[in-house]
C-alpha positions, 0 to 999 in steps of 0.5 A: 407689906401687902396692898391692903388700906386701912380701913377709914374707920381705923380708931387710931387714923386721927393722926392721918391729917398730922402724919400727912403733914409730918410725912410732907415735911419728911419728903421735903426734908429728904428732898431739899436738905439731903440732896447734897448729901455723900451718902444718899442718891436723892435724885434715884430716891425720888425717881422711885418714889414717883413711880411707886406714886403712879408719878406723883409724890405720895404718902403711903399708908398699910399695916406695918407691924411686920415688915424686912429691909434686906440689907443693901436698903439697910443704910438708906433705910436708917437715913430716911427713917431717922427723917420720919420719926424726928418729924413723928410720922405714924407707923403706917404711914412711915412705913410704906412711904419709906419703903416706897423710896427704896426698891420699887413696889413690884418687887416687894414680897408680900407675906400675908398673914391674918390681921384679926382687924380685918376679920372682927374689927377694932377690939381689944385682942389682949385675952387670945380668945380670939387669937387662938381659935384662929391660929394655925401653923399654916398662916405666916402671922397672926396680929394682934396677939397680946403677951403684956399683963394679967389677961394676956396669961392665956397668951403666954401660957399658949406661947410657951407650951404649944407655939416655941417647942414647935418652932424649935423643931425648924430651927436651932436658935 
C-alpha cells in the first residue's frame, strides 16, 4: 500500500461516483448497524479512520492489487470487507479505506514495486513486452503481468523457465 492516487484519467475510474456511494453507504453501515456489535470496537474504528482522514470520514483511493493484513487485523478485516463488497465498493477504493479503519496510516509498510501503469499508461500489458525489459530480481513487484490465454504464452514461458527456479533458491515451498 503506498501513497500513489490514481491517476484522473484512470479507464476503469467511472465507478468512482458509484464507489463513492457505495463506499458511503459502507461507512454508515459499519458505523450505524455495527456499533452494538460483540465483536467490533466501532468507536476505535472511527476514531482511526478519522485520523488516517486529516479528521474527516473519508474514502480512500490507491492501487490495491498487493496488499498484507497481519493477523491481529485478520478478524475486523473480514467484518468490514464482508461490508464492502455486499455494497460492491471497487477495489481501489475498498482496499485502502478498510485499511484506513484498522491500523493508522504511519504505521503501514510500504512496498513498492513497479506499476507499468505509472510508466506507459493504460494499455493492454497481456503480451509481456513490456513486462520483461522491465523486470528485475531487484524490484519487489511487477503489475500488470498477464499469465491467462494465447498472447500471454510468452509470460508463462518466462515464469516457468527463469522466474520459479530463481525463487526456489530462497525458499523451500
Amino acid at each position: 500500500m503506498g501513497n500513489r492516487p490514481i491517476p484522473n484519467n484512470w479507464p476503469w475510474w467511472s465507478v468512482k461516483t458509484t464507489s463513492a456511494k457505495a463506499c458511503e453507504d459502507s461507512y454508515l453501515e459499519i458505523t450505524n448497524e455495527n456499533r452494538s456489535s460483540e465483536y467490533t470496537n466501532v468507536t476505535k474504528l472511527i476514531k482511526i479512520h478519522r485520523v488516517n482522514g486529516g479528521g474527516k470520514k473519508r474514502c480512500f483511493n490507491t492501487w490495491s492489487d498487493l496488499f498484507y493484513v497481519p493477523k491481529k487485523f485478520s478478524d475486523q478485516w473480514q467484518r468490514i470487507s464482508f461490508v464492502f463488497h455486499k455494497n460492491r465498493v471497487f477495489l481501489e477504493v475498498a482496499v485502502p479505506t478498510i485499511m484506513s479503519f484498522l491500523d493508522l496510516h504511519d504505521s503501514w509498510e510500504k512496498h513498492y514495486g513497479l506499476y507499468l501503469p505509472d510508466k506507459y499508461g493504460s494499455i493492454n500489458f497481456a503480451d509481456g513486452k513490456l513486462v520483461w525489459i522491465n523486470y528485475n530480481y531487484d524490484i519487489k513487484f511487477i503489475h500488470p503481468v498477464k499469465f491467462l490465454g494465447n498472447v500471454a504464452k510468452p509470460n508463462r514461458e518466462k515464469l516457468k523457465n527463469d522466474i520459479i527456479p530463481y525463487s526456489k533458491r530462497f525458499t523451500k515451498c
